[in-house]
C-alpha positions in Angstrom: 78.6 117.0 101.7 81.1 117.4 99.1 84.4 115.7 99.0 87.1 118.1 98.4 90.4 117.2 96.9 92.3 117.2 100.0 89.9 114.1 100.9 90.1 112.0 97.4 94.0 112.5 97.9 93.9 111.1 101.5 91.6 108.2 100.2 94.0 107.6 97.4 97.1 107.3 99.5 95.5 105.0 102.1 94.0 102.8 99.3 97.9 103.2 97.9 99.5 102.0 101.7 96.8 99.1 102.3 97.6 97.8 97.9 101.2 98.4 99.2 100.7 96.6 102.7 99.2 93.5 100.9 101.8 93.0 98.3 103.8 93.1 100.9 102.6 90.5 103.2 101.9 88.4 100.0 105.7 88.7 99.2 106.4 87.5 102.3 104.0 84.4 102.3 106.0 83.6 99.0 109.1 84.2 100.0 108.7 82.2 103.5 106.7 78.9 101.7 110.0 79.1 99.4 112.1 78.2 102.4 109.7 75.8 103.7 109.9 73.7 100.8 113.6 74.2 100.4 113.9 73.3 104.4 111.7 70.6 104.6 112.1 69.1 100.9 115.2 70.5 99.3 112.9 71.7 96.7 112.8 74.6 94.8 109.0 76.1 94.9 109.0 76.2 91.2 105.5 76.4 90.1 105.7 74.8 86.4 108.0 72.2 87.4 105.7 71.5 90.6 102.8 71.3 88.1 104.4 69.7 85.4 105.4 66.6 87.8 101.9 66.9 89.5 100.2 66.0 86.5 102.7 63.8 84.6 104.9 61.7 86.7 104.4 59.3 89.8 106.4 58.7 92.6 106.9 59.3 96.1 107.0 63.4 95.5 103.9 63.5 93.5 101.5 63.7 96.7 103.3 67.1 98.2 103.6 68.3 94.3 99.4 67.9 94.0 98.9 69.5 97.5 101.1 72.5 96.1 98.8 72.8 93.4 95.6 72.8 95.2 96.9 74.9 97.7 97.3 77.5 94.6 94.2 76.7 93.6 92.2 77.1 97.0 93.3 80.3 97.7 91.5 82.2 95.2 88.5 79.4 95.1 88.0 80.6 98.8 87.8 84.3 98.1 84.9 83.6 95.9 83.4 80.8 98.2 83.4 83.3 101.2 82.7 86.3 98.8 85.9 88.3 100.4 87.4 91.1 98.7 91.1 90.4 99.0 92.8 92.4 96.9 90.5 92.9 94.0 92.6 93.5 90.7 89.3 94.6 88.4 88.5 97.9 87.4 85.3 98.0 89.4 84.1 96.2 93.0 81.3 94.3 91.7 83.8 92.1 88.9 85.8 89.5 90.5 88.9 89.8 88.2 87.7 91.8 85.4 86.3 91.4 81.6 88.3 89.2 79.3 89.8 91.5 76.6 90.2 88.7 74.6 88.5 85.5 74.0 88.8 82.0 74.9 91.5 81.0 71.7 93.8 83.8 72.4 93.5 83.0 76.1 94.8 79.4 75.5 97.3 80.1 73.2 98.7 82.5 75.3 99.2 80.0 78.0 100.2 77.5 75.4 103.2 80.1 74.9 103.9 80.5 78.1 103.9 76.7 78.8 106.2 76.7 75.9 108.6 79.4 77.7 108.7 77.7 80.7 110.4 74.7 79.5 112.6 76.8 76.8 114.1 78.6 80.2 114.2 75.8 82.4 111.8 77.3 84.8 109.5 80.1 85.6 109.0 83.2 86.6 108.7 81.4 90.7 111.6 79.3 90.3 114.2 81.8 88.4 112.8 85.0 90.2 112.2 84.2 93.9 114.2 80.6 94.6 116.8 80.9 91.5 117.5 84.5 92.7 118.1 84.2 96.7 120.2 81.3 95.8 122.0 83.9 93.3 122.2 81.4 90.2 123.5 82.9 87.4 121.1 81.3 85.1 118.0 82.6 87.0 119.5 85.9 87.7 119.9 85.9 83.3 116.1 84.5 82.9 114.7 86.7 85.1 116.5 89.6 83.5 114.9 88.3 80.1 111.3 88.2 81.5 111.4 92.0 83.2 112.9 92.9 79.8 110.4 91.1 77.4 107.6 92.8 80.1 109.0 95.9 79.8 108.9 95.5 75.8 105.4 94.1 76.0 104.4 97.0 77.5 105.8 99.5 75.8 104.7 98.1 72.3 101.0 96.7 73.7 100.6 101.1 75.2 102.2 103.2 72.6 102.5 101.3 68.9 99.3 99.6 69.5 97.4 102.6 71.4 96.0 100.5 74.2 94.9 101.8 77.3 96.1 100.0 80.4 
């Protein structure tokens, strides 16, 4: 039996709602863990400043800071463990996340970079964006206006003065 195009557009748009669906309930996992921690804590759920703390300071707040971080961490670790297919971002079903398109180096000094941003802006894309945001901070409401913009740049130059294909 041949699939006509009346049932590759049906396909499409239910792939679309369930993509659509999940970001959804993802934005809402976020959105609600934010509040926790600010609840519970008085905390904003900054993920660099979580980390950074995690890994370089001791204290009383370092044990909720390391569970924060495994938590991260756990998520995707048990996708692969239970080989569930959550929300697959590669190109094809059988890749887990996709080919590299570039190598190790470039990979670490890009997150050099970003490491680097992070402190330059007092924050990241979690804290500014979702916490900095909802408490309307004018600072994270400027940062996070900076990142969409660079994005939107990065985009636009990485697509159509470099040629490559998304």
């Amino acid at each position: 039996m041949v699939a006509t195009q009346d049932d590759r557009d049906t396909r499409t748009n239910h792939m679309d709602m369930m993509s659509s669906m999940k970001g959804l309930a993802g934005g809402v996992l976020i959105g609600l863990s934010a509040v926790m921690l600010m609840a519970f804590l008085g905390r904003i759920a900054g993920i660099s400043g979580i980390t950074r703390s995690a890994l370089l300071e001791s204290g009383p707040d370092r044990r909720w800071r390391i569970a924060f971080v495994l938590g991260l961490i756990s998520g995707p670790l048990l996708l692969v463990l239970f080989n569930l297919d959550w929300g697959n971002v590669a190109e094809g079903t059988d890749a887990l996340i996709g080919d590299p398109t570039s190598g190790v180096l470039s990979m670490m000094f890009a997150g050099l970079l970003v490491g680097m941003g992070t402190g330059i802006g007092g924050g990241c894309t979690s804290g500014h964006g979702v916490c900095g945001i909802a408490r309307l901070s004018p600072r994270s409401l400027v940062a996070t206006g900076v990142f969409v913009a660079i994005a939107m740049l990065t985009v636009f130059v990485t697509r159509h003065l470099l040629g490559e294909s998304p």
